[in-house]
C-alpha positions in Angstrom: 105.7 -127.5 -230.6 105.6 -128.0 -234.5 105.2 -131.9 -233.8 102.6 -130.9 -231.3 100.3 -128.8 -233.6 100.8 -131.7 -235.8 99.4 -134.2 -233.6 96.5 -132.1 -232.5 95.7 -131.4 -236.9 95.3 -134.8 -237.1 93.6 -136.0 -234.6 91.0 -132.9 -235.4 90.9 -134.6 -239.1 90.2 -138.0 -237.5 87.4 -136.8 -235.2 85.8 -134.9 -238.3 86.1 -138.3 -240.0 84.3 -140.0 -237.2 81.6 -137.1 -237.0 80.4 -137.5 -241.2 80.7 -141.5 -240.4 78.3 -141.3 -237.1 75.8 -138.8 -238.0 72.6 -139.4 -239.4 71.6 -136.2 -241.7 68.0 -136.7 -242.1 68.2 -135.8 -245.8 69.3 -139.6 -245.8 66.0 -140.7 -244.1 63.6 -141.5 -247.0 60.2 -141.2 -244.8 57.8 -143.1 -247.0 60.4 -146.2 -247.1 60.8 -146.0 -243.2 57.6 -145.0 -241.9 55.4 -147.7 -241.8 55.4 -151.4 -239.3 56.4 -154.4 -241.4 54.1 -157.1 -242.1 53.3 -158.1 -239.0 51.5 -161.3 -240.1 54.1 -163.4 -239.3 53.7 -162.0 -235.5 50.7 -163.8 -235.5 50.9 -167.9 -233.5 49.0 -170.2 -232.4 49.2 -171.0 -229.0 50.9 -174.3 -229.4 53.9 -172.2 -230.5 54.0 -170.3 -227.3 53.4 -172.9 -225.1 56.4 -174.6 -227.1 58.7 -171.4 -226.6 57.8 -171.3 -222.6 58.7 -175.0 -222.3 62.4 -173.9 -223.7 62.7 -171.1 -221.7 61.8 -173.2 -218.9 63.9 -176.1 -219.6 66.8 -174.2 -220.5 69.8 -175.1 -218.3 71.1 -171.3 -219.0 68.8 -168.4 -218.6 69.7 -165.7 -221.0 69.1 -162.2 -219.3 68.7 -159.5 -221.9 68.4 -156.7 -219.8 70.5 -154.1 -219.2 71.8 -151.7 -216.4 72.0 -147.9 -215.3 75.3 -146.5 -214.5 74.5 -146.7 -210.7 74.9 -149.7 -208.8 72.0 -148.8 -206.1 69.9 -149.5 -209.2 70.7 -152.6 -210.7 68.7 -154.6 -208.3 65.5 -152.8 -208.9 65.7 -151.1 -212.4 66.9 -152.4 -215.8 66.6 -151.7 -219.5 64.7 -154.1 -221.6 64.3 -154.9 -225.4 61.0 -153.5 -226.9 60.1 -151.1 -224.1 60.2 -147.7 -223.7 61.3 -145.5 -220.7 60.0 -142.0 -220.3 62.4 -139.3 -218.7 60.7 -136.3 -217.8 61.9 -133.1 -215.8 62.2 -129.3 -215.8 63.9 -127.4 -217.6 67.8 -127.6 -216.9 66.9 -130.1 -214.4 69.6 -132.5 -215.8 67.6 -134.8 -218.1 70.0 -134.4 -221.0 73.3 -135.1 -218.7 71.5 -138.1 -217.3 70.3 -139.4 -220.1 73.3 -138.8 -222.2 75.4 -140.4 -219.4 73.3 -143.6 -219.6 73.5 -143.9 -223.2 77.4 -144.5 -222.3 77.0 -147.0 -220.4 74.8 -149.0 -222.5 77.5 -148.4 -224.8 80.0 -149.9 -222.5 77.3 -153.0 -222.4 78.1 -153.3 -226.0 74.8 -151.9 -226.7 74.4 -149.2 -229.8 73.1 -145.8 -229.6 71.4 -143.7 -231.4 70.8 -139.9 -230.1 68.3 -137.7 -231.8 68.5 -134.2 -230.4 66.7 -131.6 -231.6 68.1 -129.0 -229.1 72.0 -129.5 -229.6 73.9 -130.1 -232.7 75.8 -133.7 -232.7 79.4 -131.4 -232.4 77.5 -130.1 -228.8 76.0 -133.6 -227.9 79.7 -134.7 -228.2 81.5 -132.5 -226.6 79.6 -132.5 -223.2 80.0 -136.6 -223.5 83.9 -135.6 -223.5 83.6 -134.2 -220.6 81.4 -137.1 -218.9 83.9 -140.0 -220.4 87.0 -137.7 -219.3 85.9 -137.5 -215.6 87.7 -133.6 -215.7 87.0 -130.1 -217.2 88.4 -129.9 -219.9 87.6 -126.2 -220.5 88.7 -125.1 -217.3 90.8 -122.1 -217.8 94.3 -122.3 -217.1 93.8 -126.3 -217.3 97.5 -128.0 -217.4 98.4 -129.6 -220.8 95.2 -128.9 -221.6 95.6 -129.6 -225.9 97.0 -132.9 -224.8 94.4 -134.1 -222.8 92.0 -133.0 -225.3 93.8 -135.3 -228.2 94.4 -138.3 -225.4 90.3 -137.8 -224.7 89.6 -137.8 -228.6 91.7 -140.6 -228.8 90.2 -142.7 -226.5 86.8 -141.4 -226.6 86.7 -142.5 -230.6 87.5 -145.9 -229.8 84.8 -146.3 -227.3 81.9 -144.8 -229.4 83.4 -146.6 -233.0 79.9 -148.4 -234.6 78.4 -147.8 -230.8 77.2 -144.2 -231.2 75.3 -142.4 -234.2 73.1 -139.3 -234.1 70.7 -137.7 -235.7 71.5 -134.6 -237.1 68.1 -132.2 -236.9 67.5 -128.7 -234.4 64.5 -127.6 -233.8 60.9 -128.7 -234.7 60.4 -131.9 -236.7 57.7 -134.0 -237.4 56.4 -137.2 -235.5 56.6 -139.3 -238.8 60.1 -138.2 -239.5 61.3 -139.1 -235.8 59.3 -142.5 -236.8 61.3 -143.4 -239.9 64.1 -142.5 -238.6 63.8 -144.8 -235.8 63.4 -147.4 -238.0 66.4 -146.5 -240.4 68.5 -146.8 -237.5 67.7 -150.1 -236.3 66.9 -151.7 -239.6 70.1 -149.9 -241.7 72.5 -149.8 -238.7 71.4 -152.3 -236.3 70.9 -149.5 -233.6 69.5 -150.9 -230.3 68.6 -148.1 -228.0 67.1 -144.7 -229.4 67.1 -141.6 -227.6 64.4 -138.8 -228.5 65.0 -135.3 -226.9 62.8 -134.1 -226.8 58.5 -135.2 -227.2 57.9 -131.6 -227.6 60.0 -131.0 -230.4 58.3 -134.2 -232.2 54.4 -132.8 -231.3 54.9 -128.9 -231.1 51.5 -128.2 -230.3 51.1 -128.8 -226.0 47.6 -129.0 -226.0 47.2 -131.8 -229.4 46.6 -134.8 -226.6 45.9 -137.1 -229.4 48.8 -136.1 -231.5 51.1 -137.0 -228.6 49.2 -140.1 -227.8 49.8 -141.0 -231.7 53.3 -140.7 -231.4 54.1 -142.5 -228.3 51.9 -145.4 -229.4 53.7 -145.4 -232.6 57.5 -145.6 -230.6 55.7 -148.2 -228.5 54.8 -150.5 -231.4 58.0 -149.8 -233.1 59.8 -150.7 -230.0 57.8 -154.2 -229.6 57.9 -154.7 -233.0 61.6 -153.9 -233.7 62.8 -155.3 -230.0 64.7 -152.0 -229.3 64.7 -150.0 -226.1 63.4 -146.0 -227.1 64.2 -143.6 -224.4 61.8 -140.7 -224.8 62.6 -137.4 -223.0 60.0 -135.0 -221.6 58.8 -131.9 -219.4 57.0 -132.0 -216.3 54.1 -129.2 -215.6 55.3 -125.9 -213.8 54.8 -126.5 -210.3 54.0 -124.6 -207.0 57.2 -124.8 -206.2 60.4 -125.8 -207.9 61.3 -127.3 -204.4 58.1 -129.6 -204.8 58.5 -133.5 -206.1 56.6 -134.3 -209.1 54.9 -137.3 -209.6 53.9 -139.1 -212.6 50.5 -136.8 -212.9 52.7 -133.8 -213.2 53.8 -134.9 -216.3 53.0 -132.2 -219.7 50.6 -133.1 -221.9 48.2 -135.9 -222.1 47.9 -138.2 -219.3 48.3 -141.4 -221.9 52.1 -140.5 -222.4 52.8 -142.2 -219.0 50.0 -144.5 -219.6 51.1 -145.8 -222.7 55.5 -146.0 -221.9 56.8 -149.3 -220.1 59.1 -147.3 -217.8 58.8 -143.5 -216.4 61.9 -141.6 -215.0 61.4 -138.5 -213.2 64.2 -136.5 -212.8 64.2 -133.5 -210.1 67.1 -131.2 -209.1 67.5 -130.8 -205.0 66.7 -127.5 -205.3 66.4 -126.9 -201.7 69.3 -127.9 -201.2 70.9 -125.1 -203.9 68.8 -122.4 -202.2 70.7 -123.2 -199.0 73.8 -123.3 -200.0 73.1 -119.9 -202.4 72.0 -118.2 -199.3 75.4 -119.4 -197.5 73.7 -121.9 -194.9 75.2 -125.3 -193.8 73.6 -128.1 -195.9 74.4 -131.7 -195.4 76.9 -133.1 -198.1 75.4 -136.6 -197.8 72.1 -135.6 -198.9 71.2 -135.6 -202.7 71.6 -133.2 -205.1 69.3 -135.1 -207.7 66.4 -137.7 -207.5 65.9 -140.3 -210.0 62.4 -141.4 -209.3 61.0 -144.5 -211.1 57.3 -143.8 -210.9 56.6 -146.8 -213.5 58.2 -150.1 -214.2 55.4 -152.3 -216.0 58.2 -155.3 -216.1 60.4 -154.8 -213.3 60.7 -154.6 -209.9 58.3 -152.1 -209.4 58.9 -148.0 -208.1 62.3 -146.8 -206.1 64.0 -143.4 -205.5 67.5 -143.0 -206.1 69.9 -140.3 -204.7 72.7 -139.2 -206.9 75.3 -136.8 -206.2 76.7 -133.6 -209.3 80.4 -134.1 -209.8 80.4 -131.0 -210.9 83.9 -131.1 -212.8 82.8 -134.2 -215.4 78.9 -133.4 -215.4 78.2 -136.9 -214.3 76.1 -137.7 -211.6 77.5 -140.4 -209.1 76.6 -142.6 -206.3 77.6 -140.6 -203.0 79.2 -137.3 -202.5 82.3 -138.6 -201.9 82.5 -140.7 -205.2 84.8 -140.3 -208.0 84.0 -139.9 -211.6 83.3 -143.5 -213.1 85.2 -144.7 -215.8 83.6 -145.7 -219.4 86.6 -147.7 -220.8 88.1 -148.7 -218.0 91.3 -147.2 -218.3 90.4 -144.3 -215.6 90.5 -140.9 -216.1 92.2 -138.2 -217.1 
């Protein structure tokens, strides 16, 4: 027991080690170094050049994709991250956002990609400990769980090397300032060579709901520093109160001004089957093959264009999966727990 408590101590010690390593305090962000684009002048070609660089890409004997993938396979043909865009998620509240989103900034991870989150709703220890759960594919809080102190320390264990120099986040609740979310942005990718930046939420960056040209200012500033930088921002976002929580948004239904979908590369609606919930809350048969979430892609400026996808609540790891009938995936590749 002794050795066991030991064991548990340290690997609490490690994890606090990794935690002051991986998260950005934003005392460390110095705003006027961060905040403005770099000389862009040498952005500026002639045509020749262009023309030169098409003729490579052309004649190259090996195309170089540098896209990257969702967690779910029924995407991949239709839907893929890209270098200096960014992809607007936008939902109710507790519609899942933060569980999707935080379950695809694994798997960019697993794609050797690195991640920055900056939440202003949950502490990092929070952030972290719902990922647990996700990269475990079990409850680990579930009362009465077997051994449950050992899994804990085998998650930690293995969950440590996975996120080592891939994950990093910003350490800042509540309201903050556009400019600060800015330079921070760029102290990520420009200190710590951070690839994909995730912003939870637009709200918390422009308080005020009805300053359209604050919010336009922002999200044209995350879309140059994207372009400019060649990292993927994932910007997080409400949707309008509708009719009816059983109603599909669309893309109009997003909050605030109508040039936050204008100006993004990618928008991702997410909406809860609520229907379905009501259903089974009032005790009636529901079919088990049909969705419990949508993942709507209402915009793809470089892709394949717009596509639905159905994904299924495992509701023991949080993660959302293919069918209803699927298992939790696996982010290392050892399995789960």
């Amino acid at each position: 027991m002794q050795d066991s408590s030991s064991s548990l101590m340290a690997r609490a010690a490690a994890f606090d080690d990794f935690r002051r390593n991986q998260v950005i305090h934003s005392s460390q962000v110095d705003v006027e170094k961060y905040l403005d684009a770099p000389d862009l002048s040498t952005h500026v070609k002639t045509a020749q050049e262009v023309i030169d660089e098409i003729w490579e890409e052309v004649l190259s004997p090996i195309q170089v994709d540098h896209s990257y993938t969702m967690p779910w396979l029924k995407t991949h043909m239709s839907f893929r991250f890209r270098p200096g865009e960014v992809t607007l998620y936008a939902g109710s509240n507790g519609g899942g956002k933060s569980l999707i989103t935080g379950q695809i900034a694994m798997h960019l991870m697993k794609q050797n990609r690195k991640v920055c989150i900056a939440s202003f709703e949950m502490k990092p220890k929070r952030t972290i400990y719902r990922m647990l759960r996700q990269f475990s594919g079990v409850n680990i809080d579930e009362p009465g769980f077997t051994s449950r102190d050992k899994v804990i320390a085998k998650v930690l264990e293995r969950y440590e090397i996975f996120v080592k120099d891939r994950l990093y986040l910003y350490d800042q609740q509540g309201t903050t300032s556009a400019k600060q979310v800015i330079a921070m942005a760029r102290y990520s990718v420009t200190e710590l060579g951070i690839t994909d930046i995730f912003v939870d939420s637009l709200m918390k960056c422009v308080p005020a709901e009805d300053d359209y040209n604050a919010q336009k200012y922002f999200v044209d500033n995350l879309t140059a520093l994207a372009r400019d930088l060649n990292v993927h921002v994932h910007l997080i976002h409400h949707i309008k109160k509708l009719q009816s929580e059983e109603v599909a948004p669309n893309k109009f239904d997003i909050k605030g001004s109508g040039a936050i979908g204008d100006q993004v590369d990618n928008v991702l609606l997410v909406f809860r089957n609520k229907k379905k919930e009501h259903k089974i809350q009032q005790g009636l048969l529901v079919d088990e093959s049909e969705h419990d979430v949508l993942l709507m892609c209402e915009k793809q400026r470089n892709g394949e264009g717009e596509d639905w996808f159905g994904l299924h609540y495992h509701r023991a790891s949080q993660q959302f999966v293919e069918a209803a009938d699927s298992v939790p995936m696996s982010f290392d590749d050892k399995g789960n727990f």
